[in-house]
N, C-alpha and C positions, 0 to 999 in steps of 0.2 A: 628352368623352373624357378631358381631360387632368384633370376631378375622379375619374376612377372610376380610372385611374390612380396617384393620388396616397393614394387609398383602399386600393387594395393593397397601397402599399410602407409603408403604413403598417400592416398587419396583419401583415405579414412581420417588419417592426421589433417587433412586440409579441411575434410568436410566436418571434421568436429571443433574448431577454430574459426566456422563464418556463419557466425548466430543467429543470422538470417536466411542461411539458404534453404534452396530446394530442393535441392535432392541431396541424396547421400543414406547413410542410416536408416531404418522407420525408428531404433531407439531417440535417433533426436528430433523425432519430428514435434512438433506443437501446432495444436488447433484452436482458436481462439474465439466463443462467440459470448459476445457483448450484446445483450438487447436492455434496452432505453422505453422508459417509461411513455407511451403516446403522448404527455404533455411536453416531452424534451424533445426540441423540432431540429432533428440536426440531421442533413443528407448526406455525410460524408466524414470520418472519423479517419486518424493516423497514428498508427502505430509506433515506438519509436525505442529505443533501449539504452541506456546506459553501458557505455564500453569505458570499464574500473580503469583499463591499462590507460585510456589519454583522457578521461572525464569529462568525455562529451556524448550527447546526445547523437543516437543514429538512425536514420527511416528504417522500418521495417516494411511498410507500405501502405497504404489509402484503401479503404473501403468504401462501399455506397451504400448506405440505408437500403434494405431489401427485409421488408415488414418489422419495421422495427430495431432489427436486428446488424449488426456489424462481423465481418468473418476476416481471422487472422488464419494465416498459417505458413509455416514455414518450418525451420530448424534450429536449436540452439545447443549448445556445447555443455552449459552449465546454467541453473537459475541466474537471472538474469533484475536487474530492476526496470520497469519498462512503465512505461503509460502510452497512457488515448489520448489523443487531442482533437480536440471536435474543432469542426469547420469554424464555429462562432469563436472566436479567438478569447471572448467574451468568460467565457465558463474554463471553469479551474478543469486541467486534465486530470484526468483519474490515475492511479499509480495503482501498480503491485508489480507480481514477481510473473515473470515469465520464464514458465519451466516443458521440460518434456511433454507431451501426455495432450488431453482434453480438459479445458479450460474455460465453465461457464460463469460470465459477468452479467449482472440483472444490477440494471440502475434505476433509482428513482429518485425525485425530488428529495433528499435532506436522509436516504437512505443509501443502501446497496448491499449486493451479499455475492459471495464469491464459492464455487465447490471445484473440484478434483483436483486441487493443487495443495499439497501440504505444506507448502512455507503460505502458502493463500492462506489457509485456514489458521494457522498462526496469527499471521498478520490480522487477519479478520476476530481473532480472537483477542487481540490485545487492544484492539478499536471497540469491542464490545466492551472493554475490563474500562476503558477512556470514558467509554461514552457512563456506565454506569459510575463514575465513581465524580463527571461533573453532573450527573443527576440529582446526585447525593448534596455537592456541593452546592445549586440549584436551591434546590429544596429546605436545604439550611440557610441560607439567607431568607429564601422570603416566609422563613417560620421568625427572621428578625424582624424583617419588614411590616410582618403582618403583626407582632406584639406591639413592634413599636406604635402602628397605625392605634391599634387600641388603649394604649398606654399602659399596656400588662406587662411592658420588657422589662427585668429586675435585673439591679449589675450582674447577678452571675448567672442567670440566662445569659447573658451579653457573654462573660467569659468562658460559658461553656458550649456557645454558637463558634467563637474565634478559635477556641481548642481544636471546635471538631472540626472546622474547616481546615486549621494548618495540619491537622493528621492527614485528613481527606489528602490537600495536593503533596504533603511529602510520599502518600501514596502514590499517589499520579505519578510523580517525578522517579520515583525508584523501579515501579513498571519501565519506567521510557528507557533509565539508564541500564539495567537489566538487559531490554529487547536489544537496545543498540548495541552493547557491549558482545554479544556476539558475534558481530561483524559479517554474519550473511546480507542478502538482498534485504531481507524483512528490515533487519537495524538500520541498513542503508536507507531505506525509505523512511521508517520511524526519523531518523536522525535527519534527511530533509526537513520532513513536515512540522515536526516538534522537536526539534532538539535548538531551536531558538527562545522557545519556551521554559528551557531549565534556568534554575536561578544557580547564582555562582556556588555555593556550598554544595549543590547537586553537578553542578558542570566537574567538577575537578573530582566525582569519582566513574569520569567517562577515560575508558582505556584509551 
């Protein structure tokens, strides 16, 4: 009894160490559906993961457009950083975190939004906190642009447009170092995407 036992916990151990299988657990299973806007014409998406321990890229497996839609599934041991990479080599792959559970991805052109995943909804919430706070900075400029056009800009309009902007991205930059500094998948991916974008006085309070 205590061989067949010890046979078990050791298939359990193998099956929670291969991020992509198939069988084992239903705790590690993961379901993955990604559906794609009708004006993004792509028959065929690939899944892929980041393994921390050699830092490299691994298939997870290839899908086929089936209305729209793309279907992942498999198993994984621990939140994982993973993207899509569409057929057209062309288009930036999409990223986030591949975790246990059911995992819906809705793309569209210059959008996207992610639910059941809670390092997701992170992730997606720190993209929201980005995206608002270059709106902001957006919007402040061409409130210069457009004074200047009229010739209504006065030096301290000018200095209190340059103010709010360098608050604005020291905001930006302390979100990013923040997210990343916690060192899960979410940071991980932040720190791809955007951590070339800090300026050096923000880079050196990255752990």
């Amino acid at each position: 009894m205590k061989k067949i036992i010890l046979s078990i916990g050791i298939l359990l151990q193998i099956a929670a160490f291969t991020g992509c299988d198939k069988s084992g657990s239903r705790g590690l299973d993961y379901h993955v559906t990604c559906t794609i806007d009708n004006t993004m014409r792509h028959d065929s998406a690939t899944l892929l993961v980041l393994e921390d321990a050699y830092g490299k890229l691994r298939v997870c497996g290839t899908s086929h457009a089936k209305n729209g839609a793309f279907i992942f599934s498999g198993q994984t041991d621990q939140p994982k950083v993973a993207l899509i990479r569409w057929d057209n080599d062309t288009v930036k792959p999409f990223y986030f975190v591949l975790e246990a559970g059911k995992t819906s991805i809705t793309i569209k052109p210059g959008s996207w939004d992610i639910t059941g995943s809670r390092q997701n909804s992170e992730y997606l919430h720190y993209i929201n906190q980005r995206n608002s706070i270059m709106d902001s900075r957006v919007a402040t400029w061409q409130e210069y642009l457009n004074m200047a056009a009229d010739s209504s800009l006065k030096r301290d309009d000018e200095m209190r447009m340059v103010r709010q902007d360098s608050l604005l991205n020291d905001s930006l930059q302390r979100i990013t170092i923040e997210r990343i500094n916690r060192g899960d998948a979410v940071g991980r991916i932040i720190k791809e995407r955007y951590g070339r974008q800090l300026d050096q006085e923000h880079m050196r309070m990255l752990k």
